[in-house]
C-alpha positions as semicolon CSV with decimal commas, in nm:
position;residue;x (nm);y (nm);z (nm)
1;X;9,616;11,411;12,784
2;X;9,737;11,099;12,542
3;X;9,702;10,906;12,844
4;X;9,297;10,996;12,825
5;X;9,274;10,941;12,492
6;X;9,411;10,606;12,500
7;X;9,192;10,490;12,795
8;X;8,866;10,637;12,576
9;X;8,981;10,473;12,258
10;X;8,973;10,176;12,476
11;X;8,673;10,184;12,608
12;X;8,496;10,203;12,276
13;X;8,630;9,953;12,121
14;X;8,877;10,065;11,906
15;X;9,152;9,898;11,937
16;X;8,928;9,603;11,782
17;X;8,933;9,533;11,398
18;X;8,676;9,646;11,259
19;X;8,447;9,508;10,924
20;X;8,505;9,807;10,716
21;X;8,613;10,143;10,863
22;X;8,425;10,434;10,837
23;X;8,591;10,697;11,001
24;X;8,942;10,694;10,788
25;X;9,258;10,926;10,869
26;X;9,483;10,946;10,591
27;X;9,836;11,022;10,633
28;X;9,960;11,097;10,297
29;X;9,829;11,276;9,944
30;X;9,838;10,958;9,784
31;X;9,630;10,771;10,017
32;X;9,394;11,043;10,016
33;X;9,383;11,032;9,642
34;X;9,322;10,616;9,630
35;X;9,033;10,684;9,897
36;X;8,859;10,947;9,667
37;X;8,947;10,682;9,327
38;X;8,782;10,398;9,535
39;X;8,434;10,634;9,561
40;X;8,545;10,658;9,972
41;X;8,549;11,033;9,986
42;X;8,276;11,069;10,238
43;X;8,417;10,818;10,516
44;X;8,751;11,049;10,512
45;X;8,726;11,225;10,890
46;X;9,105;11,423;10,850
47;X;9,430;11,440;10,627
48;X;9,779;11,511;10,685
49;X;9,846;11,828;10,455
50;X;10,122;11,813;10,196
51;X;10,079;11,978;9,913
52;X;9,741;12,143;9,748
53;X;9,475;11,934;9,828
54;X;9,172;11,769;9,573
55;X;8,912;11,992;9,570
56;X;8,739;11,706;9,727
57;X;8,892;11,748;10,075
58;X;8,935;12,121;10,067
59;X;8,708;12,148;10,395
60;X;8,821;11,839;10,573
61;X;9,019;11,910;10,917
62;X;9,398;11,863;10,886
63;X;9,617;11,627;11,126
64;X;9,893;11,835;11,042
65;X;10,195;11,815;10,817
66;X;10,482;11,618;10,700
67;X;10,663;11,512;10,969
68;X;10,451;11,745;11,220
69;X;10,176;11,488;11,286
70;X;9,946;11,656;11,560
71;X;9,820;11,376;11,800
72;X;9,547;11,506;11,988
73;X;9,349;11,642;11,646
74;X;9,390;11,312;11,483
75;X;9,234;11,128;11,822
76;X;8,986;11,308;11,844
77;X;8,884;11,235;11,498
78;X;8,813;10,909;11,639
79;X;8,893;10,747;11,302
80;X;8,878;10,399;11,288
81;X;9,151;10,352;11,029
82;X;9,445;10,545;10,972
83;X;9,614;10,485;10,653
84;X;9,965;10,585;10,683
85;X;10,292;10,622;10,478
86;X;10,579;10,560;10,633
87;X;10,741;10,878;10,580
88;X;10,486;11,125;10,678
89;X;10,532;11,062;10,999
90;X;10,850;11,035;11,288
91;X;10,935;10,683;11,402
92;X;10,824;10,816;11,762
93;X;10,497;10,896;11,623
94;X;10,482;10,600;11,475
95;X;10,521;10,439;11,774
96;X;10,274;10,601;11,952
97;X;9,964;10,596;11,733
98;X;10,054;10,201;11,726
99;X;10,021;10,228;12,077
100;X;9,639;10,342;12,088
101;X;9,599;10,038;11,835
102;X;9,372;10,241;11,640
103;X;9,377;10,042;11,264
104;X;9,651;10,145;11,058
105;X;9,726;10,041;10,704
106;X;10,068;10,065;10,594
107;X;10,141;10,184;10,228
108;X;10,458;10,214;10,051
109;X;10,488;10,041;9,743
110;X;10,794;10,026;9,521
111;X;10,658;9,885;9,253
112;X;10,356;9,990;8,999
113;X;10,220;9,623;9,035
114;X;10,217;9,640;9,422
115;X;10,030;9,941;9,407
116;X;9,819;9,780;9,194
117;X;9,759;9,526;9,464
118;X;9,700;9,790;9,708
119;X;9,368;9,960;9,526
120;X;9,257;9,624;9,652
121;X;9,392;9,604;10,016
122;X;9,270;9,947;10,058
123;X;8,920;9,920;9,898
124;X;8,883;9,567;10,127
125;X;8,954;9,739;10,459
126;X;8,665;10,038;10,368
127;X;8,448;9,826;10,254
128;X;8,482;9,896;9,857
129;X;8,634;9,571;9,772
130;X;8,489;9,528;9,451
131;X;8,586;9,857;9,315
132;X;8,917;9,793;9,475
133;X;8,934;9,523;9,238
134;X;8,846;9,684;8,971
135;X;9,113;9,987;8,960
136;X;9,346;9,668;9,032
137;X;9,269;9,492;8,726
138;X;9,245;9,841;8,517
139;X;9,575;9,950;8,659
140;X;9,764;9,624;8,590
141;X;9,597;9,602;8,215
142;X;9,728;9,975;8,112
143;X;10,085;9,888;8,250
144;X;10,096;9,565;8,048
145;X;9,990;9,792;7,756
146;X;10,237;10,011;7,854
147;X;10,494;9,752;7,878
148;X;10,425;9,615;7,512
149;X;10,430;9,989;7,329
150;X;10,716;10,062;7,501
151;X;10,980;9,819;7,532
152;X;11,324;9,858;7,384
153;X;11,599;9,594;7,359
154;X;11,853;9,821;7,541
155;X;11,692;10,023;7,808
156;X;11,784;10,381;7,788
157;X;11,988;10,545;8,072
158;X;11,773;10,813;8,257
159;X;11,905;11,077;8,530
160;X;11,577;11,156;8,716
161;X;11,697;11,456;8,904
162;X;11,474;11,613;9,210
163;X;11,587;11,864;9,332
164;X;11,942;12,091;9,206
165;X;12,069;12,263;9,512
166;X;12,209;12,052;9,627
167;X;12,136;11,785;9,376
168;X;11,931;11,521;9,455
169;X;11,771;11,180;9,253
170;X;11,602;10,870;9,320
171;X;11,723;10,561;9,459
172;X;11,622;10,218;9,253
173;X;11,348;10,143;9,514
174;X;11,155;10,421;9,476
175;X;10,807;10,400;9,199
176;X;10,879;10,648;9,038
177;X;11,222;10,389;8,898
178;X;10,991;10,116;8,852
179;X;10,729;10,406;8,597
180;X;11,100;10,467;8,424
181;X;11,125;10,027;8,348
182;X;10,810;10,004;8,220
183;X;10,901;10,274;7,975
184;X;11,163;10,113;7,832
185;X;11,416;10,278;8,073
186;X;11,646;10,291;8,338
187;X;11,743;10,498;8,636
188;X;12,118;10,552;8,688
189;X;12,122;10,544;9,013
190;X;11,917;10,223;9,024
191;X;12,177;10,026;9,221
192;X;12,139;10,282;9,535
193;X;11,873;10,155;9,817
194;X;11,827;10,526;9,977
195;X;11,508;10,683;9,826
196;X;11,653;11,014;9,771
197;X;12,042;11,061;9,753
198;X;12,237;11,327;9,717
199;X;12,478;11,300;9,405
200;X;12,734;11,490;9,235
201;X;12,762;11,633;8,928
202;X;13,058;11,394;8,906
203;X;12,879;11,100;8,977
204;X;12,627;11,216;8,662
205;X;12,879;11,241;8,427
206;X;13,046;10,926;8,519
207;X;12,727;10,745;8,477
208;X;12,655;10,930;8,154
209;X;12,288;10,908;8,081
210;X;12,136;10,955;7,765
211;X;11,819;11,119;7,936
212;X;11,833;11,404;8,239
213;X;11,473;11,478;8,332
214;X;11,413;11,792;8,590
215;X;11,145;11,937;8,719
216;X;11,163;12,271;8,541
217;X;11,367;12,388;8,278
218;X;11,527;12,635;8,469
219;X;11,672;12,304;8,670
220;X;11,750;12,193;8,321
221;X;11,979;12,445;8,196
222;X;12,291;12,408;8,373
223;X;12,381;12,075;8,213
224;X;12,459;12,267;7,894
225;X;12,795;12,291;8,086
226;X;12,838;11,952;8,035
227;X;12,850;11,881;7,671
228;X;13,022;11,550;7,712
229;X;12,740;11,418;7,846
230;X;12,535;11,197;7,593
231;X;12,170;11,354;7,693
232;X;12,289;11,688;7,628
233;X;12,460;11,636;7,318
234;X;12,171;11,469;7,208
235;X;11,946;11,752;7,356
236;X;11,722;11,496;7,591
237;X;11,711;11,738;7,848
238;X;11,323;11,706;7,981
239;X;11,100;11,839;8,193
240;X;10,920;11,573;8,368
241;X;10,544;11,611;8,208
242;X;10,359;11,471;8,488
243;X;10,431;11,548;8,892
244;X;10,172;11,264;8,978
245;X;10,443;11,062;8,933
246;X;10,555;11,117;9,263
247;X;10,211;11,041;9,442
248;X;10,152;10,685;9,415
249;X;9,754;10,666;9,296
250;X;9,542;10,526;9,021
251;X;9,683;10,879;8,861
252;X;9,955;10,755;8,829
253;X;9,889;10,538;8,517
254;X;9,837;10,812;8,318
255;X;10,142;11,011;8,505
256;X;10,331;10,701;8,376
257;X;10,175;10,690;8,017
258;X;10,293;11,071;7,946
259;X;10,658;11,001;8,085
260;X;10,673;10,651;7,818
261;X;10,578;10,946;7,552
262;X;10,820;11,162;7,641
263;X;11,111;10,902;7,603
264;X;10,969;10,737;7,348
265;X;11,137;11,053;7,131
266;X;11,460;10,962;7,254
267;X;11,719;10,900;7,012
């Protein structure tokens, strides 16, 4: 059956690049959300599910779900772009929507300014290259305002913690440690490539941060075990205020300006 899909992809032309795509797959929340920001919403055809969706792609048809990309729905989408983040999707399946050479964008910036750059890259391949531009400019503006309110001398040590059982952080490459530097901060696990490792409490209270932020209190609340450690004795125990932190979109400026407010209060 993939075999006939390739040879009709083929035979239309798709595996040509095209002006500006109109039929547009996206394989991750946040790409969804920068195609709605960019004023796209109507030249989405499907979306890989992860998470409640914008009210503006309730209806659309789904490709699946993390990691459990269905091939056959997304081909016969015949979308002319797919827009995909590299962790939505297996290696092998990967490989094989390469192989169709349907269009694919590739998205997974590690920095606030290269998603900045990528409102543009995105709005240029849909044909919304001005307003591309535009979010680009606004983005890159409100972090350097960011940057100026919130800049300390020494940054402050931060324990973003995602998950408790077992506990899990993020690694310095991932965003959501860049959003912590322009805040004035730092993640203490910066120095670790992996995008989420598992950590001890050990390793926590060797590292000693002056921040732990969680995703609920209820997370929270076990570090009052720990009253060596410098966040709790200073009772900096947080709950993140924003989740868009964690989906890389034009959100995510504001996600970023409510986590700078947060630390700004720390002592």
């Amino acid at each position: 059956m993939l075999r006939l899909w390739l040879t009709l992809l083929l035979a239309v032309g798709l595996s040509a690049p095209a002006l500006a795509a109109q039929r547009i797959v996206s394989l991750a929340p946040s790409l969804t959300e920068i195609v709605i920001e960019l004023g796209a919403r109507q030249q989405l055809v499907g979306v890989l599910d992860g998470g409640p969706r914008p009210a503006a792609v309730a209806q659309l048809p789904s490709v699946g779900r993390y990691g459990q990309l269905e091939l056959e729905t997304l081909l016969a989408l015949q979308p002319d772009l797919i827009l995909l983040w590299p962790g939505s999707v297996s290696q092998a399946q990967r490989e094989q929507l390469r192989a169709f050479g349907i269009p694919m964008l590739v998205a997974e910036p590690h920095t606030l300014d290269s998603l900045a750059d990528q409102f543009a890259e995105i709005g240029q391949r849909i044909g919304r290259g001005q307003q591309g531009r535009r979010l680009q400019q606004q983005f890159r503006q409100g972090l350097a305002d960011l940057r100026k309110r919130y800049h300390r001398q020494r940054p402050l040590s931060v324990f973003y913690q995602v998950w408790d059982k077992p506990l899990y952080t993020l690694g310095g490459q991932q965003i959501v440690s860049d959003a912590l530097r322009v805040c004035g901060a730092e993640n203490v696990f910066a120095d670790i490539r992996l995008p989420a490792p598992q950590v001890s409490v050990e390793a926590v209270l060797q590292r000693n941060p002056e921040v732990i932020l969680a995703g609920s209190g209820a997370q929270l609340e076990p570090w009052q075990r720990w009253p060596d450690i410098t966040a709790v004795k200073r009772k900096q125990l947080w709950q993140v205020p924003d989740k868009g932190l964690e989906r890389p979109s034009f959100q995510m400026l504001h996600a970023t300006a409510q986590l700078c407010q947060v630390l700004a209060k720390a002592q």
